[in-house]
C-alpha positions in Angstrom: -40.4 -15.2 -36.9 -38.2 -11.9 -35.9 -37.5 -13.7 -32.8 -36.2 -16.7 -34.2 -33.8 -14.4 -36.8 -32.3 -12.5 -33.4 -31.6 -15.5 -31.5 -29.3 -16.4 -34.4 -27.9 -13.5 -34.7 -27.3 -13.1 -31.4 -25.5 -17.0 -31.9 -23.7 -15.9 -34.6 -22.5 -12.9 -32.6 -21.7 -15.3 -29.2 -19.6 -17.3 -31.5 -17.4 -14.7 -33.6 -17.0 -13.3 -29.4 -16.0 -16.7 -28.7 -13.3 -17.3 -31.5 -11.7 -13.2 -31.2 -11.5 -14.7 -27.3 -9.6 -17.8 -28.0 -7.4 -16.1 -30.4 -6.9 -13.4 -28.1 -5.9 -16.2 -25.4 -4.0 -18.1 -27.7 -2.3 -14.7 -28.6 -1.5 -14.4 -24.7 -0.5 -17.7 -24.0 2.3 -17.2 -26.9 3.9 -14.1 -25.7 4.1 -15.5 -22.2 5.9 -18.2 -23.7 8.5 -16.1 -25.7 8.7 -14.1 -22.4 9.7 -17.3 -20.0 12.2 -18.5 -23.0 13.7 -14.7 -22.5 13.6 -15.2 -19.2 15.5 -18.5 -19.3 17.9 -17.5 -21.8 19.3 -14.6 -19.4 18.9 -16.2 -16.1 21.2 -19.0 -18.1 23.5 -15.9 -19.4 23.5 -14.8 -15.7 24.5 -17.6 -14.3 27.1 -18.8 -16.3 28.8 -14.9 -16.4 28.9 -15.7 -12.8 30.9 -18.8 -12.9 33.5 -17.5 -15.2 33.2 -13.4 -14.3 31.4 -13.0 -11.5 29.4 -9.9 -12.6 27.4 -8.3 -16.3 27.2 -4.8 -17.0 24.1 -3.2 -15.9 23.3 -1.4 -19.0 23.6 -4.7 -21.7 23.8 -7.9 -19.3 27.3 -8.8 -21.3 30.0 -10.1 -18.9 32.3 -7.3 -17.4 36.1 -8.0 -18.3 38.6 -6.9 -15.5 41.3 -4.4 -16.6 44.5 -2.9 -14.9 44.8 0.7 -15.9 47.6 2.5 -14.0 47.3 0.4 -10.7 43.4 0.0 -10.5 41.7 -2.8 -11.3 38.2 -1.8 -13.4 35.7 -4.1 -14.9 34.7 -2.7 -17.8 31.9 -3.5 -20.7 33.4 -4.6 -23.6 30.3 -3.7 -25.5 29.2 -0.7 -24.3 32.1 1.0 -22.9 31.0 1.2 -19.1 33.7 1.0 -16.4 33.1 0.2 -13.0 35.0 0.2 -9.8 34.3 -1.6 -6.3 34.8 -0.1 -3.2 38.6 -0.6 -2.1 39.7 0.6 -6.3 37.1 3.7 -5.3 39.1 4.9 -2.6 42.4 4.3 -3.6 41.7 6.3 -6.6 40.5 9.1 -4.4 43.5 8.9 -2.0 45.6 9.4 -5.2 43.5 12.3 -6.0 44.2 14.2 -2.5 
């Protein structure tokens, strides 16, 4: 009679395991969701900042206005105040500097 009250216990057991593992899964399968919808939304925000701007700031992935300030041309974050320079603005600012 023992035997037959372990092998339900161990039933009962098997199927509380089986129900934390589907929630579990269930759980999973819902944050991978939210995570491809993230995904989407900035590979969207990406792409369409590169049609009209061409780059987003590093730091906050909003579009990078370009800015003349005193002959250079900067892209700069609206948002988080980040400036940036390319190459050719980089070393005409330094040949001003000499």
């Amino acid at each position: 009679m023992s035997d037959e009250k372990d092998r339900f216990g161990d039933k009962i057991r098997d199927l509380e395991k089986a129900r934390e593992d589907q929630w579990a899964a269930q759980r999973d399968r819902e944050l991978l969701e939210r995570l491809r919808r993230k995904q989407a939304e900035l590979k969207q925000a990406v792409s369409a900042a590169a049609e009209t701007m061409g780059a987003l700031c590093p730091r906050c992935h909003h579009p990078l206005v370009k800015t003349e300030q005193k002959g250079l041309t900067i892209l700069s974050c609206p948002e988080d105040g980040g400036g940036w320079l390319d190459q050719a603005e980089l070393k005409s600012l330094l040949q001003r500097l000499k």
